[in-house]
C-alpha positions in Angstrom: 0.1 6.0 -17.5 -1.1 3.0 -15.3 2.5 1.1 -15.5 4.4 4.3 -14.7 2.6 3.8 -11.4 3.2 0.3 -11.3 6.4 0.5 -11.5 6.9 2.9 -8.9 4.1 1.4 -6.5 6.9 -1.4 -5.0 9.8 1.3 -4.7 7.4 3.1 -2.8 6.8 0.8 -0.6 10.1 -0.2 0.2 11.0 3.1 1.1 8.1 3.7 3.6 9.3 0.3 5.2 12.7 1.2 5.4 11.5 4.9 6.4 9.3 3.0 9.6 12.5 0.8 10.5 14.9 4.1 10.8 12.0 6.3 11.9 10.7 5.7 15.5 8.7 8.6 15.5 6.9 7.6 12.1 7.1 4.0 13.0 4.7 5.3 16.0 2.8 6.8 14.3 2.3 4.0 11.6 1.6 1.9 14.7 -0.9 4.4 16.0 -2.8 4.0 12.9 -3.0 0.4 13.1 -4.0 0.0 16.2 -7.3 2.4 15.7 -10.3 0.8 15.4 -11.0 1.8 11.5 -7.5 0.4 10.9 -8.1 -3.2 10.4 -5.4 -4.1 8.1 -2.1 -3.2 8.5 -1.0 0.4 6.7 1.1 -1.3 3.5 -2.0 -3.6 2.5 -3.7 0.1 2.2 -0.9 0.8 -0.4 -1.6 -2.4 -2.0 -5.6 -2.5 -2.6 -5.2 0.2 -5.8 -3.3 -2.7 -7.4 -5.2 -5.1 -6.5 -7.8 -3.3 -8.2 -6.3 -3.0 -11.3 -5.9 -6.7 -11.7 -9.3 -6.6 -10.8 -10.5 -4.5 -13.6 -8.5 -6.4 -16.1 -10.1 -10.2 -15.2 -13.4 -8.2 -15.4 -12.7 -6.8 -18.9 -11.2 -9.6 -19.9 -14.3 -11.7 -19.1 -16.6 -8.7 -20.8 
């Protein structure tokens, strides 16, 4: 189930990047976002943390 969403995660990514650099109106608002005060990474690293995660949780088991 997990690398269904693995695999996708990067596509994903891609896309909303590519949407920002076509989109000024989303690329705003993306902007927006980042320049808020509870924004203190930029929006993709947001998109990134669940993997991070999961590599996490697999040193953890691993270790266990």
């Amino acid at each position: 189930m997990l690398t269904a969403h693995l695999q996708k995660h990067s596509e994903a990514l891609l896309e909303l990047e590519r949407t920002c650099r076509s989109s000024r109106k989303l690329d705003g608002l993306c902007r927006d976002f980042e320049l808020q005060k509870v924004c203190y990474l930029p929006l993709n690293i947001f998109f990134l943390r669940p993997l991070h995660r999961l590599m996490h949780y697999k040193q953890i088991l691993e270790r266990l």
